[in-house]
N, C-alpha and C positions, 0 to 999 in steps of 0.2 A: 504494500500500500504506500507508505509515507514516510521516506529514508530519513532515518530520524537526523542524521547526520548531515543535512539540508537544510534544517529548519534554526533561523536565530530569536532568540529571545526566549518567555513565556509569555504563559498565562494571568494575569493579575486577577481576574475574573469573567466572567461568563453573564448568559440573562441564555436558560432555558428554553428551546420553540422558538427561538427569536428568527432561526431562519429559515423554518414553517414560513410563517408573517412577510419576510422578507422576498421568498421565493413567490409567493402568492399577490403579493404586488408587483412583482416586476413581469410575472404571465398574465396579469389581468389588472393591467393599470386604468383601462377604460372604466371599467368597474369600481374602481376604491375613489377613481375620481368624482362617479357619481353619487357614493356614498358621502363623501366628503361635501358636497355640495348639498345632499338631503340634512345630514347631520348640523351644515351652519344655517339652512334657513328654518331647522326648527327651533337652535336653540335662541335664533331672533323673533319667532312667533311666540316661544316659551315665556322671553324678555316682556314681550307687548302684551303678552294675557296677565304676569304678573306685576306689571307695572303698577303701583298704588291709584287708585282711584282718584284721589284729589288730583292727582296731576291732568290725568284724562278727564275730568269736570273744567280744569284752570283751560286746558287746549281748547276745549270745544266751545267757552267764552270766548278767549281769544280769537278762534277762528271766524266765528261769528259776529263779534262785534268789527272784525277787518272786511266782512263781505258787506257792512252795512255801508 
């Protein structure tokens, strides 16, 4: 396999599967790009739904009294 006598340095540490994850984005990048795009517009709908209510009461004065 892997002539150990080739190889310089070590190991300091590892991360487990990491190159599952890594192989699986570079055969299907189409994919992870779409995920990435569903993933940030929801957590901008997430943001709008929990946004405090006073604020969304303050806007929709404002917005009204600028159409008047």
């Amino acid at each position: 396999m892997l002539d150990e006598s080739r190889v310089i340095g070590k190991v300091t540490f590892s991360i487990p599967k990491l190159g599952y994850i890594i192989k699986f984005v570079q055969l299907r990048w189409y994919f992870v790009i779409a995920i990435i795009v569903l993933i940030f517009i929801f957590f901008r709908l997430l943001r709008i739904y929990l946004e405090p209510s006073e604020n969304k009461g303050k806007k929709a004065v404002e917005e009204q009294s600028e159409n008047k």
